[in-house]
N, C-alpha and C positions, 0 to 999 in steps of 0.2 A: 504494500500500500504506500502512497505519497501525503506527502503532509496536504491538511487542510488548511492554508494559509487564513483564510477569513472566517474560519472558525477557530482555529488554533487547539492546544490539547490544555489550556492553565486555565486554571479560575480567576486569574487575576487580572485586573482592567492594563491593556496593553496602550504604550503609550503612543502618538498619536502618528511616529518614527517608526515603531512598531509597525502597527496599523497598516501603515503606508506601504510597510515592508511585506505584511502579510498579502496585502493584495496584489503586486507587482509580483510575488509568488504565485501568485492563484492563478493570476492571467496570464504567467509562463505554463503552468501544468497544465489549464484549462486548455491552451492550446493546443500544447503536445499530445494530451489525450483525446483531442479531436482529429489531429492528424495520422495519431497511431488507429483511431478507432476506421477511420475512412481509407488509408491506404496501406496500413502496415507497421508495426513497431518496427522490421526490419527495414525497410523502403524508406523511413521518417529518419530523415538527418539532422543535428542537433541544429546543422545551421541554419534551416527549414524553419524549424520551432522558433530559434530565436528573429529571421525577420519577419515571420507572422506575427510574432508577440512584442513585436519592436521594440526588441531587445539586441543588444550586440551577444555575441556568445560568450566573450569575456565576461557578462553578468547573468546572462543563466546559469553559466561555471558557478557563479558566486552563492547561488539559489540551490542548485543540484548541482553536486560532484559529479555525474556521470549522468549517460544517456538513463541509463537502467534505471539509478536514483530517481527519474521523473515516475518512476510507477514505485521502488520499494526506499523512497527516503524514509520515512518512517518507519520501517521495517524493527530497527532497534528498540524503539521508544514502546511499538507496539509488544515486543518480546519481555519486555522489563516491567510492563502492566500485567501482563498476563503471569507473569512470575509475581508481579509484587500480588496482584488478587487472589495466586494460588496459596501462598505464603499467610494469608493472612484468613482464608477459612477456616472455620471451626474443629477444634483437634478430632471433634467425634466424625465430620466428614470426609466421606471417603474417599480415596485417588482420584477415582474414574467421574464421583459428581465434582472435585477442585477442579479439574480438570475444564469439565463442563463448562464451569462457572466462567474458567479463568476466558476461554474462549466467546461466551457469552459480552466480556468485559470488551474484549478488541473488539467486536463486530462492530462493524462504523464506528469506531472509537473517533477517528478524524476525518471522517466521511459521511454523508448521507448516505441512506439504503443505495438509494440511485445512483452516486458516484462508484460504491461498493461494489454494484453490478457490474458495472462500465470496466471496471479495472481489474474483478476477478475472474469476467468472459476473454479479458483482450489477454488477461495473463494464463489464462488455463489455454487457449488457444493457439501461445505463439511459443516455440520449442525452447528460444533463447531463452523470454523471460521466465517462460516455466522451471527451467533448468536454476535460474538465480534464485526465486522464489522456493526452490527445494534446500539450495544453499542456505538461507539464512534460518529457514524451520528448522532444519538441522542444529542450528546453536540455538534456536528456542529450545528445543528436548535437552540437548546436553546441560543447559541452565537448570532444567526445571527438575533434574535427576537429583538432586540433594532432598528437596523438599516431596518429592513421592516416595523418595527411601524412607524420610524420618514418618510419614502418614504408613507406611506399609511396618515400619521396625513398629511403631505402635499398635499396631493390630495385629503383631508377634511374627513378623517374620524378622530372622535375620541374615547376616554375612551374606554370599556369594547369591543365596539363592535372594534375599529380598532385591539385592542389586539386578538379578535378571529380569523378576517380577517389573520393577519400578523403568527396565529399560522399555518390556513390551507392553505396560501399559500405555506409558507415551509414546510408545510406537502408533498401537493401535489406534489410539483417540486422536491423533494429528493424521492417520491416513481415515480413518472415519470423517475427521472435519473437512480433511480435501476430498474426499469422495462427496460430501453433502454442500461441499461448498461448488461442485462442478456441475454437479445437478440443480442445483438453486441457481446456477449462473446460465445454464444450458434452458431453463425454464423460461427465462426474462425475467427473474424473480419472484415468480408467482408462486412457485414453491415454499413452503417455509423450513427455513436452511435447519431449523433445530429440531425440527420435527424427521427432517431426513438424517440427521445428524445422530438423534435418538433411537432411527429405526435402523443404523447403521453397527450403532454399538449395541443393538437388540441381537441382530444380525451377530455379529459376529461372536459374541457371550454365549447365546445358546447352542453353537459348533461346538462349543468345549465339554 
């Protein structure tokens, strides 16, 4: 996902520098996601984006580090919520519902539903950014492995085996979310992502 600049992710009144700055963000991504969306992430060349967005590319650089960054800037920020919400459920909750929750937490965390669409159709569809998007889940699970070990060491598993338990639960609930999330996106959202999300980890529990 990319930042939502005119909504931003803080509670706090941004000032008016800020502000400014937030928008001149918006209306570089806004762009880029209209020109990824109509000819292609691979086809769209940053320098495209920036004299649509009448911008030089020296200051979309300044905006987004990289072409990729216009769809996974965020990507971090949303990794670190989803850890801090899983971190902070209740000790009698279990792996597989923090889990839930924590994902629940990101969905349009910096996006509307609509943007959410827009950017999880263009990125399930096109191989590059699919492939980056698998990169960064990947240090979401490796982060979120301390805090499923301590929930699984509490409800008495230990050593070798909780750490295998805590690897294939966040295996399976992040390819359950991309499974629910591909079909929610392949619907035009009409789907509801948590209901397939629910009937994905229904699905796969009762196999065992």
């Amino acid at each position: 996902m990319a930042v939502d600049y005119a909504r931003g992710m803080t509670r706090d009144a941004p000032s008016v520098w800020e502000r400014s700055r937030r928008l001149a963000g918006q209306e570089i991504l806004d762009t880029a996601v209209r020109l990824f969306t109509t000819q292609g992430y691979d086809e769209t060349t940053t320098s495209q984006i920036a004299q649509e967005a009448g911008v030089s590319q020296r200051t979309l650089f300044r905006y987004f580090g990289t072409k990729e960054d216009l769809v996974f800037s965020e990507g971090a920020a949303l990794g670190e919520l989803m850890k801090r919400t899983v971190d902070t459920q209740p000790a009698d909750v279990s792996a597989w519902t923090a889990l839930r929750n924590g994902f629940a937490a990101t969905f349009a965390a910096t996006h509307s539903p609509e943007q959410t669409l827009v950017l999880s159709a263009l990125t399930f569809r096109t191989p590059s950014l699919h492939a980056g998007y698998v990169q960064r889940r990947l240090l979401w699970q490796i982060d979120l492995m301390p805090s499923i070990r301590t929930r699984l060491h509490a409800a008495g598993r230990e050593g070798l085996a909780a750490d295998h338990e805590a690897r294939t639960v966040i295996a399976v609930s992040f390819a359950c979310a991309d499974a629910a999330t591909a079909t929610w996106a392949a619907s035009g959202g009409t789907a509801d992502a948590f209901k397939l999300y629910d009937e994905s980890i229904a699905l796969v529990r009762a196999s065992t």
